[in-house]
N, C-alpha and C positions, 0 to 999 in steps of 0.2 A: 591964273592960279598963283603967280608970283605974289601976284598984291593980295592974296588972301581970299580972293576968289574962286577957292576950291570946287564948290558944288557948281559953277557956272561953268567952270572951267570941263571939268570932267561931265558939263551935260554939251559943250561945245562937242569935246572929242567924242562923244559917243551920237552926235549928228553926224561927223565926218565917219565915222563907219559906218550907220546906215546910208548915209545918200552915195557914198563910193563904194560899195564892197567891190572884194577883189580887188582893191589897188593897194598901192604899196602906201597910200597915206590910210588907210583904212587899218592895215595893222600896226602902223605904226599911231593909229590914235588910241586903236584897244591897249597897246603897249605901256604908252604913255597913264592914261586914265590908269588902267591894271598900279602902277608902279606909283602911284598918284593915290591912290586908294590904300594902298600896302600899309602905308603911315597911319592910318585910322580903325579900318574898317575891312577886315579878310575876306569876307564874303562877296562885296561886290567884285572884289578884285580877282576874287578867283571863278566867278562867271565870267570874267571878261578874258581871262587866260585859258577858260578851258573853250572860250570860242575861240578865239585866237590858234590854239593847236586842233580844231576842230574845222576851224574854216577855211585857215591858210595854212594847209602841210606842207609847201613848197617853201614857207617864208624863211627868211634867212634867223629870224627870231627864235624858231621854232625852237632849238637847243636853249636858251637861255631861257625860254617860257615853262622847260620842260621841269629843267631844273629847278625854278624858282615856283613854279605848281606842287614840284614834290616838297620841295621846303616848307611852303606854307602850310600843306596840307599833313606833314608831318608833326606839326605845332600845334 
């Protein structure tokens, strides 16, 4: 994504959520992708947040997802 490989990048991290769910790299790819997306494009980004607090409630993200879910989606 650094070299301007955006769309690769965020279809990279959204294989690492589906082939690991439940692990700790799986929300930390929706995270990423999400926050990655933010700069462009609201909508993908906030499918990927609203699974993210939908499928990992335990994650330690969960608060910062919450917050920046409502931010977006008050815009």
């Amino acid at each position: 994504m650094q070299s301007g490989h955006r769309d690769e990048g965020v279809l990279g991290l959204d294989k690492i959520a589906i082939r690991w769910p439940g692990t700790f790299w799986a929300e930390r790819a929706l995270w990423r992708a999400a926050l990655v997306l933010l700069l462009d494009d609201a909508e993908p980004a906030i499918v990927r947040l609203k699974r993210l607090v939908s499928d990992y409630p335990e994650s330690g993200l969960r608060a910062q997802t919450l917050y920046v879910l409502g931010r977006v989606l008050i815009n």
